[in-house]
TIPA-606173 format. One record per residue (C-alpha): x, y, z. Coordinates in steps of 0.25 Angstrom, whole numbers, padded with zeros to 4 digits, always signed. Example, Ala and Ser with C-alpha at 12.3 -4.5 7.8 and 13.67 -1.06 7.14 Angstrom:
<atoms>
+0049-0018+0031
+0055-0004+0029
</atoms>
This chain:
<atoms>
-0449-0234+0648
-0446-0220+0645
-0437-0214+0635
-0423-0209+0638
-0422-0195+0642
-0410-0194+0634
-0399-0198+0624
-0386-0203+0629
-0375-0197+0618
-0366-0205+0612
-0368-0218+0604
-0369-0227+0618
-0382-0237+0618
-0393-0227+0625
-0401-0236+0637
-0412-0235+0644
-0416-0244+0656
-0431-0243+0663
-0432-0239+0677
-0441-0249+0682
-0438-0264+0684
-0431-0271+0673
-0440-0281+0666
-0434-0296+0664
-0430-0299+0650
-0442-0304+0644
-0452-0295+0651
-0460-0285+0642
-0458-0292+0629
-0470-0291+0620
-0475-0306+0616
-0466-0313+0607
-0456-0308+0616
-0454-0296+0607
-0449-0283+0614
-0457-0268+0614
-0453-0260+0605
-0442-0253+0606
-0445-0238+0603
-0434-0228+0598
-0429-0217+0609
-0437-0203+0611
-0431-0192+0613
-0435-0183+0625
-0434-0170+0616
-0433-0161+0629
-0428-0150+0619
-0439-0149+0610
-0450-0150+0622
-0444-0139+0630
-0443-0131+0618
-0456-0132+0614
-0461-0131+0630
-0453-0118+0631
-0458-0113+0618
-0474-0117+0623
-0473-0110+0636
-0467-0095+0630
-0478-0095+0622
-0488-0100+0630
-0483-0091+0640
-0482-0078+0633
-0496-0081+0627
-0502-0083+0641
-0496-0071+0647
-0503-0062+0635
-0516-0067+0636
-0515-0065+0651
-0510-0051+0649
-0522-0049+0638
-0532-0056+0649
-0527-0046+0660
-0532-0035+0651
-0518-0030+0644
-0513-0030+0630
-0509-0043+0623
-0494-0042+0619
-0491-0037+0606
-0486-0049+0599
-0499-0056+0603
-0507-0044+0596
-0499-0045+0585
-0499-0060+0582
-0516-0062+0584
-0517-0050+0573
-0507-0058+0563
-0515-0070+0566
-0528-0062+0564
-0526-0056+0551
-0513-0066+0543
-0522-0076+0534
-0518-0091+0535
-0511-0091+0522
-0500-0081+0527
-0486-0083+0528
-0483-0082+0541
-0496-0089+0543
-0491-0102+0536
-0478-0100+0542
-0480-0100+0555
-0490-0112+0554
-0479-0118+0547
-0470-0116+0559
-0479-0121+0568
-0484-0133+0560
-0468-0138+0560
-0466-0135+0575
-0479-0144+0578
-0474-0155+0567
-0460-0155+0576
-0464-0155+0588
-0474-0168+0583
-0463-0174+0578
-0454-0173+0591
-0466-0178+0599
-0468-0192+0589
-0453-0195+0588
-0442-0202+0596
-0431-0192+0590
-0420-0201+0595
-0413-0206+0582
-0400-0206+0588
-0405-0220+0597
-0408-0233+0590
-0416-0242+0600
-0410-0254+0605
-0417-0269+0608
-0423-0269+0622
-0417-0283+0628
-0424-0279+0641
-0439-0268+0641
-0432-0257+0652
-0420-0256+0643
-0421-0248+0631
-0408-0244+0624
-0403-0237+0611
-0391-0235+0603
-0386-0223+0597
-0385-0223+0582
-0371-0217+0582
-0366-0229+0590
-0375-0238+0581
-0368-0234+0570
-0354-0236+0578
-0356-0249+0579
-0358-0250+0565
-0347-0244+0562
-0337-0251+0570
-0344-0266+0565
-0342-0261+0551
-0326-0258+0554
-0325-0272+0559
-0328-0278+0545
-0314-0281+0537
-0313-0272+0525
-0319-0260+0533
-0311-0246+0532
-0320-0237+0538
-0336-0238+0542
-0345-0227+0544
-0362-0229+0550
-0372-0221+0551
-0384-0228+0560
-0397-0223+0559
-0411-0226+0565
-0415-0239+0554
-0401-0239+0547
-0386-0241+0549
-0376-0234+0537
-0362-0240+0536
-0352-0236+0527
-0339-0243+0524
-0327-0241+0519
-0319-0254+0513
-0304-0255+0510
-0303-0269+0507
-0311-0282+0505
-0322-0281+0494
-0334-0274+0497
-0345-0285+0497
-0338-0292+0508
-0337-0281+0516
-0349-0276+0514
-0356-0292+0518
-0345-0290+0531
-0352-0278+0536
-0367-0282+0532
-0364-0295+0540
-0357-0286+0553
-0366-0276+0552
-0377-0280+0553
-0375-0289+0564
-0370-0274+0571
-0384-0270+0568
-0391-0282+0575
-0379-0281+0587
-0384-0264+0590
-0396-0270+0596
-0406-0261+0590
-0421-0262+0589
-0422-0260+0573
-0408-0265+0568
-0402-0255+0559
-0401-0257+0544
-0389-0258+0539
-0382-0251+0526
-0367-0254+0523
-0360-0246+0512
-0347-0252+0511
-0335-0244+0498
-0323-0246+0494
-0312-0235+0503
-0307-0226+0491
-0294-0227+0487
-0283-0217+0493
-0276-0206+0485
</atoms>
């Protein structure tokens, strides 16, 4: 099945239904009845390919047209001239030498990284019930979700969560009952939040529950 196109913005659950026919439940499970693995979301990095593509064919193309005009007996451009004779006579151990190697070096290491990385942290893959359906929820509206359990818990003033790709931060306020209780309230709450998201790696959960600071 292929990988979305795009990203739908906002913090709404992101799905994606194969066009061919839907398999009945059961079908295309691995033995055991275990599901495939569910992979995390690529991004389609039309930016940095078109960059790149555009970037390839001026150069390319200003490269061709000289050697053309030197093939059809005419001077080669200046800045050609100019460039072979630096080349020729700067040692490997100059500067501009070692800089411009540089450059290069971290230009090729982005674009490798690019090429071997989903680069769509934003998504967390959900569980597949059914193999054409592959869906994934946002991190922001994960950590919504978290938030709003945790202000559900007695003794809560305010909650803030931070979600991320492996973990789930959540910080508490508490203005009245003791800490420990609260604290055992939103481990219990929680994590059964977490199992409830539907994810395929369930997050890990870290509370940080304080006392609210007296006024005045």
């Amino acid at each position: 099945m292929s990988e979305p196109g795009g990203l739908q913005q906002g913090g709404a659950p992101v799905l994606e239904k194969s066009t061919e026919d839907a398999a009945p439940p059961g079908q295309g499970d691995l033995p055991g009845g275990r599901r495939p693995a569910d992979h995390r979301f690529w991004s389609a990095r039309r930016v940095p390919a078109g960059v790149v593509a555009v970037l390839l064919a001026a150069v390319g193309g200003v490269f061709l047209y000289d050697v053309v005009a030197v093939r059809a007996h005419r001077p080669a451009m200046a800045w050609r001239r100019g460039l072979a004779h630096q080349l020729a006579e700067r040692p490997l151990d100059d500067p501009w030498v070692l800089v411009g190697a540089g450059v290069a070096a971290a230009l090729g290491l982005w674009l490798v990284v690019l090429a071997v990385t989903p680069g769509v942290r934003q998504l967390l893959p959900m569980r597949r019930p059914r193999p054409d359906v592959r869906a994934g929820l946002h991190r922001d509206a994960a950590a919504m979700v978290l938030r709003d359990r945790a202000m559900e818990v007695a003794g809560v003033r305010s909650a803030r969560a931070r979600a991320g790709r492996r973990k789930a931060d959540v910080s508490v306020v508490s203005h009245f009952r003791g800490l420990d209780e609260v604290r055992a309230d939103l481990d219990s709450v929680l994590t059964e939040a977490v199992h409830g998201l539907g994810l395929v790696r369930p997050l890990a959960l870290s509370v940080h529950v304080r006392r609210a600071g007296k006024k005045g």
